[in-house]
N, C-alpha and C positions, 0 to 999 in steps of 0.2 A: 376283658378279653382283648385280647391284641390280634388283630387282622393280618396274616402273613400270603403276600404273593410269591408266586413261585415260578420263575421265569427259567426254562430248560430250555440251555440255548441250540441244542440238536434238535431238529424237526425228524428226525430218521423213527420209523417204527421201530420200537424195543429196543430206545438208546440206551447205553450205559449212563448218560447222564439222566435222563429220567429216575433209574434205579438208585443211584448214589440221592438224588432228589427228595427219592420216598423215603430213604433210609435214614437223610436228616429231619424229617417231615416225622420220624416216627419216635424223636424226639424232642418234641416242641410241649410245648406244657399242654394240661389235656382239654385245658378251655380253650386253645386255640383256636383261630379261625381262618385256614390254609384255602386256599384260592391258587389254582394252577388257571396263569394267565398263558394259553393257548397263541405263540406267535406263526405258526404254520399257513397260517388264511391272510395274511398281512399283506396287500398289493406292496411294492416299494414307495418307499417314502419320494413324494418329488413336491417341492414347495409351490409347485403352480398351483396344487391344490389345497392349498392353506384357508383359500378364503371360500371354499365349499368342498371340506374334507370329505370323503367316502365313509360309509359309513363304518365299516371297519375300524379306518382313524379313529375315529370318535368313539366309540365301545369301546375300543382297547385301551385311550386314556382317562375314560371314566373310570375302567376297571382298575388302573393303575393308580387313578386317583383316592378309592376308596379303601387301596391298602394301607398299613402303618406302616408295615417294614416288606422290606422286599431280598428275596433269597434267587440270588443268581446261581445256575449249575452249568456250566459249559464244558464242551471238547476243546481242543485245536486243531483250526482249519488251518493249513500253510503257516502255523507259526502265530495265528491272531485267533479271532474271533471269529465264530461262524457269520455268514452274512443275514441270516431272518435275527442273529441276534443284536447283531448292529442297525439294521433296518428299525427291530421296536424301539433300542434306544433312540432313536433319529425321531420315529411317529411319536413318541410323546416328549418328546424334548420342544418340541415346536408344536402350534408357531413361533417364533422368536418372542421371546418373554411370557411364555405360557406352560412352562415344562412342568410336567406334573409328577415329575422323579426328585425336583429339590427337597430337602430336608428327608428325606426320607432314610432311615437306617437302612444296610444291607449286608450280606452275610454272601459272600463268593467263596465257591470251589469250583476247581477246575478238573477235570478226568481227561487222560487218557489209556489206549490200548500199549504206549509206550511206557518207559520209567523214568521218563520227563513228567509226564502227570501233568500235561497241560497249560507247566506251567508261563510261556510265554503267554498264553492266550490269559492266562488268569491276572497278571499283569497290565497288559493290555485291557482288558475290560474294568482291573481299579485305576488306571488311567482315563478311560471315560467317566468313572463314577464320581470321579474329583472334581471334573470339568461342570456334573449335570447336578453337583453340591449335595449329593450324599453321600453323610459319613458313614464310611464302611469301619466294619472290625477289624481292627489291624490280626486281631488272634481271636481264636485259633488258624493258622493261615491252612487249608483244606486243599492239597493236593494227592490225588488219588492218580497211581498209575498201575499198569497192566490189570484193568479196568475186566478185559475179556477173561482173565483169568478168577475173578471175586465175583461172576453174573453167572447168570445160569440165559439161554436164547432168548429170554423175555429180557433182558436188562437188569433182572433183579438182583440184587446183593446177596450171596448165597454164602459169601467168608463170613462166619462167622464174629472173627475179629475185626475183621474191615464195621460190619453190621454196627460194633459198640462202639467202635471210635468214633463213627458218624451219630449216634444217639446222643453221644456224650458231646458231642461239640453243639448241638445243637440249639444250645441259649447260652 
């Protein structure tokens, strides 16, 4: 059984990136073991608190630490990454030589509402993941655009075709 974390980098109620999330989540093999790591409660990261982290910190890099693999889904904010999703990369990257993201496999799509499909922020985020020494899939490369159009108000994938591309990329 392989343990897969599931990091939605939009904190928004009934994000599109949640949906696109579930809809690779619902094709993972069926002994999987999916863990949606929850970064919305994450004070920001500040290194003065390294040497008596909150407790926050510390759950969130345990829970990071007991994945095998980890699946990033992200928007684009201004052209990057959202900031709660750069914030978790930072809380478990540290403290300096203790990152609990190295070796670990990862699997990034990027959505947005535009037909860019997120893609600078998807970029952006496999630029951090090179840095924190996990190998990412180079392919299937997972940009989803006009995201509002393939959800239904709740976030969820209701294109049918969008649905199987994402099942299918999914290991």
């Amino acid at each position: 059984m392989t343990k897969y974390g599931v990091i939605v980098g939009s904190i928004r109620k009934n994000s599109y990136s949640k949906g696109v999330a579930d809809a690779i989540v619902a094709g993972l093999p069926a002994d999987a073991e999916v863990t949606y790591l929850d970064i919305s409660h994450l004070p920001l990261y500040n290194q003065d608190l390294d040497a008596n982290s909150p407790v926050e910190y510390t759950e969130f890099r345990a829970a990071v630490a007991a994945q095998d693999a980890i699946l990033f889904v992200t928007p684009e904010h201004n052209r990057s990454i959202p900031a709660a999703l750069k914030n978790a990369l930072d809380i478990a990257s540290r403290p300096w030589g203790e990152s609990v993201w190295s070796g670990k496999p990862a699997l990034v799509a990027s959505q947005s509402i535009s037909g860019i499909a997120g893609v600078l922020a998807h970029h952006v985020l496999r630029q951090s993941l090179v840095f924190l020494d996990m190998p990412t899939m180079q392919q299937p490369e997972l940009y989803i655009g006009n995201t509002d159009k393939l959800a239904d108000e709740t976030g969820k994938i209701t294109n049918e075709g969008t649905q199987a591309f994402l099942v299918s990329r999914a290991v």
